[in-house]
C-alpha positions as CSV (number, residue, x, y, z in Angstrom):
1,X,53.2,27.6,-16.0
2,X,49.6,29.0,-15.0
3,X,50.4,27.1,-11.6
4,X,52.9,28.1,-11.1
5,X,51.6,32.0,-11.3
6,X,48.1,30.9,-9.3
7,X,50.4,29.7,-6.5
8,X,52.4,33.2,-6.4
9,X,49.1,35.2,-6.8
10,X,47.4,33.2,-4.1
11,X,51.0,33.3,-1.6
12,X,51.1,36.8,-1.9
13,X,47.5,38.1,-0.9
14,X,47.7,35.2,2.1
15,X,51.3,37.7,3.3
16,X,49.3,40.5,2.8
17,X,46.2,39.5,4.5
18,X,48.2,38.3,7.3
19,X,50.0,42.1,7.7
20,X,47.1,43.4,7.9
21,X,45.7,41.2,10.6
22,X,49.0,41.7,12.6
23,X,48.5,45.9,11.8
24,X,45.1,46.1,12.8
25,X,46.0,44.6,15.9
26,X,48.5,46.6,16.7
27,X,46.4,49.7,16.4
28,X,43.8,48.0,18.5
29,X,46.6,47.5,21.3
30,X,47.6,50.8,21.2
31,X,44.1,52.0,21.2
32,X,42.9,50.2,24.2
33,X,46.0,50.8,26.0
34,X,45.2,54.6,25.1
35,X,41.8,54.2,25.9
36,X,40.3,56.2,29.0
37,X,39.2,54.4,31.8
38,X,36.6,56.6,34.1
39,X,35.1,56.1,37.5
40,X,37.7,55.1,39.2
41,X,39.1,56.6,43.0
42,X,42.3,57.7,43.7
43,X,44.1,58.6,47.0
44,X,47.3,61.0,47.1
45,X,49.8,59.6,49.6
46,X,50.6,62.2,52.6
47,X,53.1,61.2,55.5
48,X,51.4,60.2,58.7
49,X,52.1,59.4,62.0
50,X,51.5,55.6,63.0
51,X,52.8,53.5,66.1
52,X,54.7,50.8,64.5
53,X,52.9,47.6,66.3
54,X,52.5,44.0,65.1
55,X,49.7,41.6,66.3
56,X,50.8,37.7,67.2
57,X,49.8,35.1,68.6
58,X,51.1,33.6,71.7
59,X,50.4,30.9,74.8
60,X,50.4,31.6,78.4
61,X,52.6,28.6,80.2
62,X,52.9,27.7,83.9
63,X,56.9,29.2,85.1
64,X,57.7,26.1,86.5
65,X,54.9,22.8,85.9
66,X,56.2,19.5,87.2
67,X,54.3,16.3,86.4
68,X,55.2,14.4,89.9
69,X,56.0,10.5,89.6
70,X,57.7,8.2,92.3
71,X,60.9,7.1,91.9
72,X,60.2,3.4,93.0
73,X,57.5,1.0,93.1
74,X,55.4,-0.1,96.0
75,X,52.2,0.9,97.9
76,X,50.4,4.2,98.9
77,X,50.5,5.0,102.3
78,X,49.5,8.9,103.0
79,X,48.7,11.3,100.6
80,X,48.5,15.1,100.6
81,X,47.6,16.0,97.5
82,X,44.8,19.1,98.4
83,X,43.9,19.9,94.9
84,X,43.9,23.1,93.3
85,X,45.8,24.5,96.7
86,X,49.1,26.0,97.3
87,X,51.6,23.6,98.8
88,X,55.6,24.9,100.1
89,X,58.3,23.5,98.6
90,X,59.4,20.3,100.4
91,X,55.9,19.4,101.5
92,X,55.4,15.4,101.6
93,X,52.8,15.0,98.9
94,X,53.1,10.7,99.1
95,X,54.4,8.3,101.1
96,X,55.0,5.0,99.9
97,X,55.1,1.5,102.5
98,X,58.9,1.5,103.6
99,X,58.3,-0.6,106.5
100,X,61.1,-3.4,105.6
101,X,63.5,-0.7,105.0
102,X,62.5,0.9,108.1
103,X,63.4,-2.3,109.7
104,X,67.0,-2.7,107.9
105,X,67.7,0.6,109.3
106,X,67.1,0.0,113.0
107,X,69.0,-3.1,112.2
108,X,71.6,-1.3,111.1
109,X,71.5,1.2,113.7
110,X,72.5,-1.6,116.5
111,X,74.8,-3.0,114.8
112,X,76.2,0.5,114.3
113,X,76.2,0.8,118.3
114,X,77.8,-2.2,118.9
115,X,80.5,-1.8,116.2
116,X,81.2,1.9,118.0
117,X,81.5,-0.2,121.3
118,X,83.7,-2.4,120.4
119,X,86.3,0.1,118.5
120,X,85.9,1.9,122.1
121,X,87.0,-1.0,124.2
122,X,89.8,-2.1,121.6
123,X,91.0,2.0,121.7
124,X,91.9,1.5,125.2
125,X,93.4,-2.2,124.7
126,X,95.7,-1.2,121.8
127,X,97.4,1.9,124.3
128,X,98.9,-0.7,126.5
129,X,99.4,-3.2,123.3
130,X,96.3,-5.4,124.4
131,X,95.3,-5.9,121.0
132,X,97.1,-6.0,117.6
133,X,96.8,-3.2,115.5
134,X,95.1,-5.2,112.4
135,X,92.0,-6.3,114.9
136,X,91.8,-2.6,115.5
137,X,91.7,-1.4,111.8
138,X,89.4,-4.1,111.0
139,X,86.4,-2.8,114.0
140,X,87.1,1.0,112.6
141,X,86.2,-0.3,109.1
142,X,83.6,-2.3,109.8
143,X,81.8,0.9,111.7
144,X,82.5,3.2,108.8
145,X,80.8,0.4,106.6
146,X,78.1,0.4,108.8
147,X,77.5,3.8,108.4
148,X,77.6,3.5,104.8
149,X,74.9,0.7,104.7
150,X,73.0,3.5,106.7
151,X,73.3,6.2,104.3
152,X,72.3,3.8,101.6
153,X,69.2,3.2,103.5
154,X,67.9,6.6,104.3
155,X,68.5,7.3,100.5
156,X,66.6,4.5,99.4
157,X,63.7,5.7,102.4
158,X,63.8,9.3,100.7
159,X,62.9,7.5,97.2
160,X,59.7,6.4,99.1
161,X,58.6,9.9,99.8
162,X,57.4,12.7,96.9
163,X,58.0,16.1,98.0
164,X,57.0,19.2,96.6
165,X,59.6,20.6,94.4
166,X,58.9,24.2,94.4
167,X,56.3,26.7,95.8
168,X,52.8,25.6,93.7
169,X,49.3,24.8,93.6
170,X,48.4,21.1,93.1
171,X,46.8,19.8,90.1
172,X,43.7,17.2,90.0
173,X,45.1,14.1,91.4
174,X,45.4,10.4,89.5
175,X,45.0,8.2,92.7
176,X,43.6,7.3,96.3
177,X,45.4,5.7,99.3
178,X,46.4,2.0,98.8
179,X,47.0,2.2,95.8
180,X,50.1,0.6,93.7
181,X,52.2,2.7,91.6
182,X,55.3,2.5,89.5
183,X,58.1,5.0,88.5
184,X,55.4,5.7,85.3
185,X,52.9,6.3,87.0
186,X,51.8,10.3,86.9
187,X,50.0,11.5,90.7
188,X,49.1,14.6,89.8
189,X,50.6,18.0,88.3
190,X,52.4,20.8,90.1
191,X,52.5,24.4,89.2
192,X,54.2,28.1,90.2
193,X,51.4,30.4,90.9
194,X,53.5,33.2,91.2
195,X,54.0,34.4,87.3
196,X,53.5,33.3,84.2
197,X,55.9,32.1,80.7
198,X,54.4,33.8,77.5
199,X,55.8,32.0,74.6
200,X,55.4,34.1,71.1
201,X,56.9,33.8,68.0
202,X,58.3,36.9,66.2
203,X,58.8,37.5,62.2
204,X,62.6,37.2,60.8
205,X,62.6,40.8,59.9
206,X,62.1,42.1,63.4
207,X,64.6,39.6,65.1
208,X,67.1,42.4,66.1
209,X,63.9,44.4,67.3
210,X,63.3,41.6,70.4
211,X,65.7,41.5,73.1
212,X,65.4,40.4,77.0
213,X,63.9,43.3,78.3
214,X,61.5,44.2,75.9
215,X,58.0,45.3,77.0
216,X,55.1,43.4,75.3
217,X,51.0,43.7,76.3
218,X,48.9,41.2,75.3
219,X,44.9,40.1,75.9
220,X,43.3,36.6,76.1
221,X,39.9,35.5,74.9
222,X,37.1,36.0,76.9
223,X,38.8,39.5,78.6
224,X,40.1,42.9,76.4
225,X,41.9,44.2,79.5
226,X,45.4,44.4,78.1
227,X,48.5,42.9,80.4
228,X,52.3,43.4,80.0
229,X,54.7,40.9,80.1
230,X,58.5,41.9,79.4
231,X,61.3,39.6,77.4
232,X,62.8,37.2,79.2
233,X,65.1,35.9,76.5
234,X,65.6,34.2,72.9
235,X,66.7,31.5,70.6
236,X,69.6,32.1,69.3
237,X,68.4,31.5,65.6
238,X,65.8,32.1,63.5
239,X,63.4,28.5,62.1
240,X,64.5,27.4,59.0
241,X,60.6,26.3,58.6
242,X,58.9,29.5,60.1
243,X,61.3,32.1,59.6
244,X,60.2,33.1,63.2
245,X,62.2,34.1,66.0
246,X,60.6,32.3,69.5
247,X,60.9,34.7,72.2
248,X,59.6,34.1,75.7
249,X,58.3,36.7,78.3
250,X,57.3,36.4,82.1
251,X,54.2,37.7,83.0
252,X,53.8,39.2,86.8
253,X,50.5,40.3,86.6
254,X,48.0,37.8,88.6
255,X,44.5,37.4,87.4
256,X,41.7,35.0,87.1
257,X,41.9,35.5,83.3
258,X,45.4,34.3,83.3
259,X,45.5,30.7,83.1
260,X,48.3,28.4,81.8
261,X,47.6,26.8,78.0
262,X,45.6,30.3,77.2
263,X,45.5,31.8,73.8
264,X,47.2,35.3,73.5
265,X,47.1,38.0,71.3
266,X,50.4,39.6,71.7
267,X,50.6,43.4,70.9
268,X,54.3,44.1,69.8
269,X,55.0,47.9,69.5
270,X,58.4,48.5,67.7
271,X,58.7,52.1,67.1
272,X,56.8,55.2,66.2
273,X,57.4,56.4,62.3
274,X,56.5,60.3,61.9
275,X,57.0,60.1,58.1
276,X,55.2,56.5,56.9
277,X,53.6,56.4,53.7
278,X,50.3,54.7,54.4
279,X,47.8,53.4,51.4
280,X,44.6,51.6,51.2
281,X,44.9,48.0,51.2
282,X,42.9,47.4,48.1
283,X,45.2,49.6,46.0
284,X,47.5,47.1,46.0
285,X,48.0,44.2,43.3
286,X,49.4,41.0,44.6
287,X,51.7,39.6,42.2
288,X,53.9,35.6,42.5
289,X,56.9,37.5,43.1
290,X,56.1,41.0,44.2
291,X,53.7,43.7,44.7
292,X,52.7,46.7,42.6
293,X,50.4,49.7,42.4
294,X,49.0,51.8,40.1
295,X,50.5,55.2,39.9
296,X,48.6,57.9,38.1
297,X,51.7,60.2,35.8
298,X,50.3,62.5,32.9
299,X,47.3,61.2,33.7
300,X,48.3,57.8,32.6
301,X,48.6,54.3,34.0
302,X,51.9,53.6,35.2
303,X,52.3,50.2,37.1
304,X,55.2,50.5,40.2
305,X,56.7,48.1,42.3
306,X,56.3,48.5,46.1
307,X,57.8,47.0,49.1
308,X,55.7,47.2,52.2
309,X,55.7,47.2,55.8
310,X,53.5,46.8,58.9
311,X,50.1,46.6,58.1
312,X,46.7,47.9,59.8
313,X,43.2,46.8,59.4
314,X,42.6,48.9,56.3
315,X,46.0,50.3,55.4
316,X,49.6,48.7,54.8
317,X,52.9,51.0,55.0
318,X,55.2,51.4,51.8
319,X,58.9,51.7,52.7
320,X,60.0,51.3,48.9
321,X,58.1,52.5,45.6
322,X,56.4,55.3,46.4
323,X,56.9,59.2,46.9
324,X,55.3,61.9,48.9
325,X,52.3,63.5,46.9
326,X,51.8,60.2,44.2
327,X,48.3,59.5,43.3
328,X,47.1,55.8,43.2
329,X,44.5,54.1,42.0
330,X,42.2,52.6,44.7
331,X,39.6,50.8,42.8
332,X,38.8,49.3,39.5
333,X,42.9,47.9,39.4
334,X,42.1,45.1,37.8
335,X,40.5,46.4,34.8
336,X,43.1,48.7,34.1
337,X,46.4,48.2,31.7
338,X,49.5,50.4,31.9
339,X,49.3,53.8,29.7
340,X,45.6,53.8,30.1
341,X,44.1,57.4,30.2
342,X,42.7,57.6,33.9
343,X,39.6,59.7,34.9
344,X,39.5,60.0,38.5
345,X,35.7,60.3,39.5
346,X,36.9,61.0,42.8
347,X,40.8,61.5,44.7
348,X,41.3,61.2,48.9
């Protein structure tokens, strides 16, 4: 029996103890959540006028760039290959031996003459029925084969030959005269001189902002002139693995600074916003899902979520979260929790 009543005694001042544990710290809560936090900044968020422009990266690419190769095997005979010079389109570059089919051709060619001889003669004999008019058929076929073998011929000469492809300037060349070389075998490099390919790839969220004909400038290291290039076209789809949109532009501009396999920084100006609500960087918490700010209402803590925008070196735009005339906390966010009482030492 006295167990029984030291067990119930002993029960009920642990369930007491424990409420007050659990009601002290509830008033502790409430009184650091209550509590003031002071010297702290704050910045008021006016409208302002910013020129909406996105910075990306980008490569500078020949137009056209041809890596020449010969379409059969055999020996080096001539080369014109004057490096780093401009070369016209159809200019022999190599020349391959092709003596042996240089010799089936003039073979060809007599037999060609002869065959054309004889279907003359036999033209005359078969109008006064000297000659049947199978033996006749049979000489008219055997010039057109003739001529056949002779096309064949001059097509497998023209394999012999590399040409230049397009207007261009000639790389460093792989080779010297006398050489042997295969269809793998790589001479040298060809390139347009005339403009330029800038590849860059564009953020999902501005895909319908990027269409052929829009203007772009852009810099590369080493220089901080600023060229323009304009669209050229698109992908049709956005990367599943990026979420970029490739876009490609053609650069007119000729300079020595502008040199095929160059790093670019690509300026991308997509409109002007009169009204954008622009706040310090450092005001802003980054959170796994979203981001938020600290909004100062009754002089209390109020934590808001923000969607934001283009961003500058110091500032980010707010398109959602925010109104004209709110006052934010700009440093010291991390220390604070929401309802705290906020003294601002000092407001922008």
């Amino acid at each position: 029996m006295k167990t029984n009543v030291h067990l119930m005694l002993f029960l009920t001042i642990l369930l007491f103890s424990l409420g007050s544990c659990q009601e002290s710290k509830k008033k502790n809560d409430a009184k650091d959540a209550n509590a003031a936090v002071s010297f702290i900044e704050g910045y008021i968020v006016r409208p302002s006028t910013i020129d909406e422009t996105i910075l990306i990266s980008g490569t500078l690419k020949a137009f056209e760039e041809t890596v020449l190769m010969p379409e059969v095997s055999g020996r080096v005979v001539s080369l014109n290959l004057p490096e780093g010079q401009y070369v016209k389109k159809g200019t022999l570059l190599v020349k391959i031996f092709d003596g042996e089919l240089q010799s089936q051709l003039n073979k060809a060619h007599t037999q060609l003459e002869i065959a054309q001889q004889t279907l003359t003669r036999q033209t005359e004999l078969l109008k006064v029925d000297g000659i049947s008019q199978l033996e006749y058929d049979q000489t008219r076929l055997q010039v057109n084969s003739i001529k056949d073998d002779i096309d064949l011929l001059k097509v497998q000469i023209s394999k012999t030959e590399i040409l230049a492809p397009y207007d261009g300037v000639i790389g460093l060349r792989n080779l010297s005269t006398g050489a042997q070389i295969t269809p793998a075998t790589a001479v040298a490099t060809i390139r347009a001189s005339e403009k330029l390919k800038l590849d860059f790839a564009v953020p999902g969220k501005y895909s319908q902002m990027i269409h052929p004909g829009t203007k772009v400038k852009f810099s590369v290291e080493g220089d901080d002139h600023k060229f323009d290039a304009e669209v050229l076209a698109t992908e049709e789809g956005i990367e599943l693995n990026t979420r970029n949109l490739k876009a490609r532009a053609v650069v007119a501009t000729h300079s020595p600074a502008l040199v095929p396999g160059a790093y670019a920084n690509v300026e991308l100006r997509l409109n002007e916003d009169h009204h954008a609500l622009m706040i310090p960087t450092q005001s802003v918490i980054l959170q796994e899902r979203n981001k938020q700010v600290i909004v100062c209402k009754n002089r209390k803590a109020v934590f808001t979520k923000i969607i934001t925008g283009v961003r500058k070196a110091s500032d980010i735009m707010v398109t959602e979260g925010l109104n004209e005339g709110d006052t934010i906390v700009t440093t010291g966010v991390f220390f604070i929790k929401p309802g705290s009482v906020l003294n601002f030492a000092k407001v922008k």
